[in-house]
C-alpha positions as CSV (number, residue, x, y, z in Angstrom):
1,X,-49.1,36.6,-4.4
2,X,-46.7,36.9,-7.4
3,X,-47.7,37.8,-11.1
4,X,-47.4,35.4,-14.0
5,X,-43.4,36.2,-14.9
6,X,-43.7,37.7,-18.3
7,X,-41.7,36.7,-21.3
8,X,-39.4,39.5,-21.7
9,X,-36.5,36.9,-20.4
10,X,-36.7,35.9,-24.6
11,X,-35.5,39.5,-25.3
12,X,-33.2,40.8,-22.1
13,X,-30.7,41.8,-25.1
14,X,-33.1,42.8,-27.9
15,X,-36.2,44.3,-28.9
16,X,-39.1,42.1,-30.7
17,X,-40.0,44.5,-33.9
18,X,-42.9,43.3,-36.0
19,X,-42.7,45.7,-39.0
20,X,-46.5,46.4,-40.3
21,X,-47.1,46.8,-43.8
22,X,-49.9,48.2,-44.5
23,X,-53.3,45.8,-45.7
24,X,-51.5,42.9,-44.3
25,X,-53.7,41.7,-41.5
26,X,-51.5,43.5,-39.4
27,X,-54.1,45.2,-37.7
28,X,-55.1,41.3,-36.1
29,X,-51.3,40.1,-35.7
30,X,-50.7,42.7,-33.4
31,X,-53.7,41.8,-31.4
32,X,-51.8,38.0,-31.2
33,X,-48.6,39.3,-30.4
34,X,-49.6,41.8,-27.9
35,X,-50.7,39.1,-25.8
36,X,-46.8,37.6,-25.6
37,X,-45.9,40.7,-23.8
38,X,-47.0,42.5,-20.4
39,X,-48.7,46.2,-21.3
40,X,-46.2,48.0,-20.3
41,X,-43.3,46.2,-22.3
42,X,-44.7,47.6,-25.6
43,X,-44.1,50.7,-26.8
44,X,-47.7,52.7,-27.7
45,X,-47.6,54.3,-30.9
46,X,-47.4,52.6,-34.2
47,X,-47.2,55.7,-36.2
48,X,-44.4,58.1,-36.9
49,X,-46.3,61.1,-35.9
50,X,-47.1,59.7,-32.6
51,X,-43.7,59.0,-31.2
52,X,-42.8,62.2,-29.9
53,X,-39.7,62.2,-28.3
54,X,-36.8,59.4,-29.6
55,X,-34.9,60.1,-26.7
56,X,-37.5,59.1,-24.0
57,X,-39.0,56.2,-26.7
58,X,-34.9,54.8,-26.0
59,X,-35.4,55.5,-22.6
60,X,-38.2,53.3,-22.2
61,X,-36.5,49.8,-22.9
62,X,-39.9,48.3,-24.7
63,X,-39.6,44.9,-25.3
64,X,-41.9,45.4,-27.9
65,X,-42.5,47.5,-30.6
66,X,-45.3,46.9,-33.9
67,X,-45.7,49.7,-36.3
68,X,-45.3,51.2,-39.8
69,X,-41.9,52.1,-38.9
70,X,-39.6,50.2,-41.8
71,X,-35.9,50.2,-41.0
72,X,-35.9,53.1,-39.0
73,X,-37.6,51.4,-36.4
74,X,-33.9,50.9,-35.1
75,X,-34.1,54.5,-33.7
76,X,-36.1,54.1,-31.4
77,X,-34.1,51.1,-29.0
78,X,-31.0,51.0,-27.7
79,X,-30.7,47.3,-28.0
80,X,-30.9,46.1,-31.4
81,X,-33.9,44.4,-33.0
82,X,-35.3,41.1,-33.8
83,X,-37.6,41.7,-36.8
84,X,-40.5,39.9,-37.9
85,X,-43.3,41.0,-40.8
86,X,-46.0,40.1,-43.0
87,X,-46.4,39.7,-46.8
88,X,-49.8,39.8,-48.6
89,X,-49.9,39.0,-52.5
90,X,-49.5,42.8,-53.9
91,X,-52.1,42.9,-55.9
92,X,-54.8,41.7,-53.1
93,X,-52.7,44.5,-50.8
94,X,-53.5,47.2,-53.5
95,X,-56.7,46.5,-54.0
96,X,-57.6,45.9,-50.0
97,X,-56.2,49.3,-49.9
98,X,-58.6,50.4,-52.6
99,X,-61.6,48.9,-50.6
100,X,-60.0,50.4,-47.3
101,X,-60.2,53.9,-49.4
102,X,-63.4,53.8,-50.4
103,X,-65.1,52.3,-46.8
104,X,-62.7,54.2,-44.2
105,X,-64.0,58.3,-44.3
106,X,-60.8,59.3,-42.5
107,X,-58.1,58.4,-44.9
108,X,-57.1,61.2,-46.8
109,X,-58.5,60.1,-50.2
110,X,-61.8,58.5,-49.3
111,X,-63.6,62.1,-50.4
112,X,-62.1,62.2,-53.6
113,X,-62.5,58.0,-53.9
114,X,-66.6,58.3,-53.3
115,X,-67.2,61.4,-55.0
116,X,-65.2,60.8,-58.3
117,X,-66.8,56.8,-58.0
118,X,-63.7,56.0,-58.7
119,X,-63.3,52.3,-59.6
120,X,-59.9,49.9,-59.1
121,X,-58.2,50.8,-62.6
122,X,-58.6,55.0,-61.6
123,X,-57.4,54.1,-58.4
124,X,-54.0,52.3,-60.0
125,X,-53.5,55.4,-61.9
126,X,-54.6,58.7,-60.1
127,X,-52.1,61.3,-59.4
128,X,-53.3,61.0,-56.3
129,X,-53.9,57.1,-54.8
130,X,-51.3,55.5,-57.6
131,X,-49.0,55.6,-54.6
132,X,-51.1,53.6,-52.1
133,X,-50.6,50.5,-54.9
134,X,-47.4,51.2,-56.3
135,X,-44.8,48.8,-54.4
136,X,-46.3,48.4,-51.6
137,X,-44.3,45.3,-49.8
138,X,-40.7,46.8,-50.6
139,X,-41.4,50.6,-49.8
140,X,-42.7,49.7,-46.5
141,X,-40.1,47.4,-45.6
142,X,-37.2,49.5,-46.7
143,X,-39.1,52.8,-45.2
144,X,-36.1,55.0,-43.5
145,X,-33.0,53.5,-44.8
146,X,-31.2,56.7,-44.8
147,X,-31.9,57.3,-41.0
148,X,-29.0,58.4,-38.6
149,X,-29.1,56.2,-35.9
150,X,-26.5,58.4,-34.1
151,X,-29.0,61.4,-34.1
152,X,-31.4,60.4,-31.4
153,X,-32.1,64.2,-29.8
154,X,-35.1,64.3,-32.0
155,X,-39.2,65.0,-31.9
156,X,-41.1,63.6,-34.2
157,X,-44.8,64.9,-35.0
158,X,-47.3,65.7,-37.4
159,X,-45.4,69.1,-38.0
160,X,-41.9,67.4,-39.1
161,X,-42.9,64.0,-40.2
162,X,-42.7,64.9,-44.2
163,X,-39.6,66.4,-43.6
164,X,-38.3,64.0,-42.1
165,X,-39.4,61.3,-44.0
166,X,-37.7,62.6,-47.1
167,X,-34.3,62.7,-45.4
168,X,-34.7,59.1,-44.3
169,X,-35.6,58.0,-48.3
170,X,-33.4,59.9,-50.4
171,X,-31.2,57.3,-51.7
172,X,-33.9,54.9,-52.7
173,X,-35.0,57.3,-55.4
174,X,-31.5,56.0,-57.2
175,X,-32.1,52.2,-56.6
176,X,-32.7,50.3,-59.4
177,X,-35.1,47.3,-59.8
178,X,-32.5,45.2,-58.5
179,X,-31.4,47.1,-56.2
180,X,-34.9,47.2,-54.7
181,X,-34.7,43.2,-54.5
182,X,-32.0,42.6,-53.3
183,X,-32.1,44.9,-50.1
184,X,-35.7,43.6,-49.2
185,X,-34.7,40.2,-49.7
186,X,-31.5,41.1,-47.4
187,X,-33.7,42.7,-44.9
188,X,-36.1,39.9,-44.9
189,X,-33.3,36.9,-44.8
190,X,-32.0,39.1,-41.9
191,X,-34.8,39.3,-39.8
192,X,-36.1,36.6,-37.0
193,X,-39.2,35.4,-39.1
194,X,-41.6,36.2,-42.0
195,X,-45.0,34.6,-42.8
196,X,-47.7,35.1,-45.4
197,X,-51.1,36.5,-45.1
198,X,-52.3,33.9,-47.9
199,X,-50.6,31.2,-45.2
200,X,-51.4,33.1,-41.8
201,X,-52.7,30.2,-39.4
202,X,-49.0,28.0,-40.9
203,X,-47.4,31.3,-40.2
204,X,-48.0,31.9,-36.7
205,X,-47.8,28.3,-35.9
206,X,-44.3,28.3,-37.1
207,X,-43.5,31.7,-35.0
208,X,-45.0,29.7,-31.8
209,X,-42.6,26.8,-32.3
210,X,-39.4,29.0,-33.5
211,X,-40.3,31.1,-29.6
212,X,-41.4,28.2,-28.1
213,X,-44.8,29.8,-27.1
214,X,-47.9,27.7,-27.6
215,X,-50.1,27.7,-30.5
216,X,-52.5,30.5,-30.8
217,X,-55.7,28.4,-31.9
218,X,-58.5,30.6,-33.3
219,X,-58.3,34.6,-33.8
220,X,-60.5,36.8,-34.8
221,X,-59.8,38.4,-38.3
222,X,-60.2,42.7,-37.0
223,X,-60.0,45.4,-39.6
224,X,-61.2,43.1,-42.4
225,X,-64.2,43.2,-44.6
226,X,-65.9,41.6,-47.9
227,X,-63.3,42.7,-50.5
228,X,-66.2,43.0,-53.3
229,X,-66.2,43.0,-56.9
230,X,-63.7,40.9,-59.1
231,X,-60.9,42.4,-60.2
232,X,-60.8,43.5,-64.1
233,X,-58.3,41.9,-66.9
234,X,-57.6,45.0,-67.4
235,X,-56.8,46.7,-64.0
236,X,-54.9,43.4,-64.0
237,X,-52.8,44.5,-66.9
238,X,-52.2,47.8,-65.3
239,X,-51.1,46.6,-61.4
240,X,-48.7,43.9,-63.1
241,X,-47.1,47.1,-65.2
242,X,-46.6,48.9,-62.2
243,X,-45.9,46.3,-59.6
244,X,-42.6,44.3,-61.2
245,X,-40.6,45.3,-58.4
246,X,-43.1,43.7,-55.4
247,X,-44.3,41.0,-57.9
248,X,-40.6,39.6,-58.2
249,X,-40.1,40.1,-54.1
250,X,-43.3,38.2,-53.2
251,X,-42.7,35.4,-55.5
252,X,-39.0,34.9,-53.9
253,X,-40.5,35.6,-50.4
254,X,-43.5,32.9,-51.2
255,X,-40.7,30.1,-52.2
256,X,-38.5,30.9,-49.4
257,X,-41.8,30.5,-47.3
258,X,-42.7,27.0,-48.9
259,X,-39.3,26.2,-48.1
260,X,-39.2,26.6,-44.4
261,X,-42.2,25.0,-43.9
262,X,-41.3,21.8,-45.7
263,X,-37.9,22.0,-43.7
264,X,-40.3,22.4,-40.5
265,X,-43.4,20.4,-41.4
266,X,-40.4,17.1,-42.3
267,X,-38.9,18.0,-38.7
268,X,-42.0,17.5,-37.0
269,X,-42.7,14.6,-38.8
270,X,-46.3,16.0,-40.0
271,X,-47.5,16.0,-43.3
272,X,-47.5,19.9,-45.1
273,X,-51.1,19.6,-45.0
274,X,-52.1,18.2,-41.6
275,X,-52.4,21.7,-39.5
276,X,-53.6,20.0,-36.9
277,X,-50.9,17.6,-36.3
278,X,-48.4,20.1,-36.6
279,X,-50.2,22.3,-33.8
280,X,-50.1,19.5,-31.2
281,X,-46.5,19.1,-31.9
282,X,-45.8,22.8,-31.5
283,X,-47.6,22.6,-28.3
284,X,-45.6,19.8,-27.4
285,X,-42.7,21.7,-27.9
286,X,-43.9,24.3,-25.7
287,X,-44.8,22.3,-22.8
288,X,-41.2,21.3,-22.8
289,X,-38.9,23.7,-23.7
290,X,-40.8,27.2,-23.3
291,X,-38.9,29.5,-20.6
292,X,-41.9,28.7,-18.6
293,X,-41.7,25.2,-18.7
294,X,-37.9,25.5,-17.2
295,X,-38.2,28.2,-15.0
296,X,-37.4,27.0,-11.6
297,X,-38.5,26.8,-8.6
298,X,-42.5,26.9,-9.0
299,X,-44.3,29.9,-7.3
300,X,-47.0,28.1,-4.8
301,X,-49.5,31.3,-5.7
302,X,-50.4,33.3,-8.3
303,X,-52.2,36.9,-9.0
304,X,-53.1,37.4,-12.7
305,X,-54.7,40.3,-14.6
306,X,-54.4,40.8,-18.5
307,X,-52.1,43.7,-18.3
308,X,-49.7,41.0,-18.2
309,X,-48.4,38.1,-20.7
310,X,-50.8,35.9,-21.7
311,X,-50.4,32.2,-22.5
312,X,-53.2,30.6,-24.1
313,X,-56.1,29.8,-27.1
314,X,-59.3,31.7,-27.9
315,X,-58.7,34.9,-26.8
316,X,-59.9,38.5,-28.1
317,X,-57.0,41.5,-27.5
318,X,-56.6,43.2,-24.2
319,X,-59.2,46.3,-23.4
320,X,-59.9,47.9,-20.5
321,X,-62.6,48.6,-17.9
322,X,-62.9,52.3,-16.8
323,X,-65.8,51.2,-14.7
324,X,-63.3,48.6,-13.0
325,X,-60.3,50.1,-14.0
326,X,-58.6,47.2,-15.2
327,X,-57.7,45.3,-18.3
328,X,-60.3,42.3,-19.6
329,X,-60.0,40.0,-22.5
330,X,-63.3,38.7,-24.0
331,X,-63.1,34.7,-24.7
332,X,-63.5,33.9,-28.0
333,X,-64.2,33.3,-31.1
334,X,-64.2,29.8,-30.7
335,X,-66.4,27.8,-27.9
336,X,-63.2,26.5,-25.9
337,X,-60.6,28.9,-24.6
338,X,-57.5,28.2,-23.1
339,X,-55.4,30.1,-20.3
340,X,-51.9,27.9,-18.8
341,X,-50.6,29.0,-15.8
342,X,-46.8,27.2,-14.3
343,X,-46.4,26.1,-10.7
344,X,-45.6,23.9,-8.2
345,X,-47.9,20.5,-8.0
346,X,-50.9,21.1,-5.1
347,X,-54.2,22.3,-3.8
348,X,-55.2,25.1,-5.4
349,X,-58.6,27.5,-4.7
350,X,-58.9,29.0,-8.3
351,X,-60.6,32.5,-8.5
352,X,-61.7,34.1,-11.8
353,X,-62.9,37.7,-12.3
354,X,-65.1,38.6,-14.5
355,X,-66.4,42.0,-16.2
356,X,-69.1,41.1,-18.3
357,X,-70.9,38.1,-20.2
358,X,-73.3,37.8,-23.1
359,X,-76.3,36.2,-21.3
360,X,-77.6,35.0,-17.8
361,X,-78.0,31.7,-19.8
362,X,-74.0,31.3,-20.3
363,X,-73.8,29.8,-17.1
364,X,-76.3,27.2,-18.2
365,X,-73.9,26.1,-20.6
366,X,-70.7,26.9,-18.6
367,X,-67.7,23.8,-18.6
368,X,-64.5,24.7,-16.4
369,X,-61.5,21.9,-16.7
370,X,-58.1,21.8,-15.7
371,X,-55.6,19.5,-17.9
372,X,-59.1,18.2,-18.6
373,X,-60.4,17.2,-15.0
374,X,-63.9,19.1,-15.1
375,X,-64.8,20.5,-11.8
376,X,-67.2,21.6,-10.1
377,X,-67.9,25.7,-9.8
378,X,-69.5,28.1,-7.5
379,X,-70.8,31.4,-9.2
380,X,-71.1,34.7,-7.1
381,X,-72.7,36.7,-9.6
382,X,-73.6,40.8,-9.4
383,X,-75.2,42.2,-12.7
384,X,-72.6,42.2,-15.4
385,X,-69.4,41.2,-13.3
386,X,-68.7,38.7,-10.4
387,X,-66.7,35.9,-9.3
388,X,-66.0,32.0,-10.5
389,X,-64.5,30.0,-7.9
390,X,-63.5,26.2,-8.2
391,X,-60.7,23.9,-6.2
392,X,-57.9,22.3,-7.6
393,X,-57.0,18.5,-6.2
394,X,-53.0,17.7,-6.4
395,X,-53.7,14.7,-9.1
396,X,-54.7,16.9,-11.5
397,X,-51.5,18.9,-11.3
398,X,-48.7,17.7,-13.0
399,X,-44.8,17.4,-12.3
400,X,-44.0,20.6,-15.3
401,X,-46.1,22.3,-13.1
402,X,-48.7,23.1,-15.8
403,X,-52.0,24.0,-14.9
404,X,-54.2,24.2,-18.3
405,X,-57.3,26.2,-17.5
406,X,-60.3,25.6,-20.2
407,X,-63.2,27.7,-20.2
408,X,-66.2,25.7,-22.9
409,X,-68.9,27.3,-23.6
410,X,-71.7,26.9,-27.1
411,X,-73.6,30.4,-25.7
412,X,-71.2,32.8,-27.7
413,X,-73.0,35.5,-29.4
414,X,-71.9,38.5,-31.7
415,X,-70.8,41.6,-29.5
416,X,-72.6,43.7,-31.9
417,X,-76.4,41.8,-31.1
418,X,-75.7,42.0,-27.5
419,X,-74.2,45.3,-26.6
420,X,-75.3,47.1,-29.7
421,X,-71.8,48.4,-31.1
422,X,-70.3,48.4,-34.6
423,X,-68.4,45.1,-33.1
424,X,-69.3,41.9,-34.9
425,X,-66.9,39.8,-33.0
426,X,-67.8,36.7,-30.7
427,X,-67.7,37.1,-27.6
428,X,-68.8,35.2,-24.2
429,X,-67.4,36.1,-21.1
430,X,-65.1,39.5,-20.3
431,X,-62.2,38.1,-17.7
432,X,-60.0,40.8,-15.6
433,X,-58.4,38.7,-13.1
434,X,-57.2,35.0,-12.1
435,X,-55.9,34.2,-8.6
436,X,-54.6,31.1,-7.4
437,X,-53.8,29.9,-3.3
438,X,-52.6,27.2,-2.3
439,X,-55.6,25.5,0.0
């Protein structure tokens, strides 16, 4: 049996870049668009000091790559890059950061945050964190614009990263305020899309539609947490002072965002405030002119594991199973999650693995559909892990050769109560593998 193809075929000639700010929800955006691309397409590290070797990151022809990497991202492919990122309102970045500081004991200034009870205004004007809130958006984006893209013979590690990061930066330190606007705005024009955090479902929905992949539905929020205490008039006044440079790119980047989504809102004929709408048209779209949707002919079979692309709703990121050795993705948060598979009309004997669930009374509760038929299923169940099997009749296939796999279920329950971890996501049942025959 064949794999699920993966959608690399979107970037044969370039490399999909999603540039990560820092305190931008970026942390749950990679989750989403991990999921676009098999595990091996996507180039590990995220951090400077992790990439180690340019030469072999070039090497590697990742289809992917997500990280706090700025401009200088472009070092590490050979083919050039398709950028998207992520803008948060700078002063909820700065003082996300501040929280982030004060919960997180391994960043560098989380000692010197608790013990000095250091509240928001000290942290806007310390010698030491002023630089966490100081301009964030443009620093980050424009992160490495000195970088020789000619000199790839290069390790870089914890030992050389400062080094190296001031040869990368040293023009920037001339730049004036317009300057620093108008090469973020040029970077961010340039790039293949931008949303907001402030607008993130919009945002992804109008990724989905410009790729053509279907809508992502529910995610989980990871990395976030109760941002406390009001901010002060006063540590207001001193983030604004500080900030004029972010302040003027956000409020340029915000318009140019209300723009495109009027422009795309009006062309799917849905009003700007009727999400839902406007996420059945995108999956519309998808159904139709996805790479999937035209790929021809039909495979007959299928063998599907979550080390490969996924398409589909309600799904946590990809983990894995040293007990199985394979990758799993929990369903979740929502009660219906979604998995589409393309092939030829049929008979089809439908297999699904599974690694783990929440309860022995989710199968009490357990729906299974395809392009909403509900069938019947048969359970083989050991402990935690075991096998779902159901048939497929050829009248519930379709001629696009979709087959929409739905997994309902109300049982869902926090990770955290059931497995007792630090996890407060919600979770039902741990899949590692689909197979499809024909029968």
């Amino acid at each position: 049996m064949s794999p699920v193809s993966p959608p690399i075929e979107q970037f044969q000639d370039s490399v999909l870049y999603f540039s990560h700010i820092p305190k931008t929800a970026g942390t749950s955006f990679t989750a989403i668009i991990d999921r676009f691309f098999p595990v091996d397409h996507i180039f590990p590290a995220q951090l400077w000091w992790d990439v180690g070797s340019v030469q072999a990151a070039r090497r590697a022809k990742h289809q992917l790559i997500r990280g706090h990497f700025g401009v200088a991202a472009a070092l590490l492919s050979e083919a050039p890059l398709q950028t998207i990122t992520l803008l948060r309102e700078p002063m909820a970045l700065a003082f996300s950061a501040y929280q982030y500081a004060k919960r997180e004991t391994n960043t560098a200034v989380h000692d010197l945050v608790v013990n000095q009870g250091m509240t928001f205004e000290q942290f806007l004007t310390d010698d030491q964190t002023r630089n966490l809130t100081r301009n964030r958006l443009i620093k980050s984006l424009t992160f490495g614009w000195d970088v020789d893209l000619q000199n790839t013979d290069i390790t870089i590690e914890t030992k050389n990263y400062r080094a190296t990061k001031r040869l990368w930066n040293q023009s920037r330190k001339q730049w004036s305020a317009d300057d620093w606007l108008a090469q973020s705005m040029q970077l961010l024009e340039g790039g293949l899309w931008f949303g907001l955090v402030e607008a993130f479902d919009w945002s992804l929905l109008m990724l989905c539609h410009q790729l053509s992949w279907p809508p992502i539905g529910p995610t989980a929020k990871l990395n976030r947490h109760p941002e406390g205490a009001e901010i002060s008039p006063q540590a207001k006044a001193i983030f604004q002072s500080n900030n004029a440079s972010d302040l003027a790119f956000y409020d340029c980047a915000k318009m140019k965002f209300e723009q495109r989504k009027a422009v795309f809102c009006e062309a799917l004929g849905v009003n700007s405030d009727d999400f839902e709408a406007a996420e059945l048209k995108v999956d519309k779209h998808y159904r139709k002119q996805s790479i999937w949707a035209r790929q021809s002919p039909k495979k007959h079979a299928l063998n599907y594991d979550f080390s490969q692309s996924l398409l589909g709703q309600n799904w946590h990121d990809r983990e894995w199973s040293e007990a199985h050795q394979s990758h799993f993705r929990w369903t979740g948060p929502d009660t219906d999650t979604v998995i589409d598979f393309w092939l030829a009309p049929g008979r089809y004997r439908l297999q699904l693995h599974y690694v783990n669930v929440v309860s022995d009374d989710f199968w009490s509760d357990l729906s299974l559909s395809v392009n909403d038929h509900e069938l019947n299923w048969a359970l083989d169940h050991h402990q935690q892990h075991g096998t779902l099997t159901l048939d497929i009749e050829p009248h519930m296939t379709n001629e696009s050769g979709l087959i929409r796999l739905k997994i309902t279920n109300q049982l869902m329950a926090r990770h955290h109560d059931v497995f007792q971890t630090d996890d407060h996501r919600m979770v039902g049942l741990a899949v590692t593998q689909i197979t499809m025959t024909a029968a």
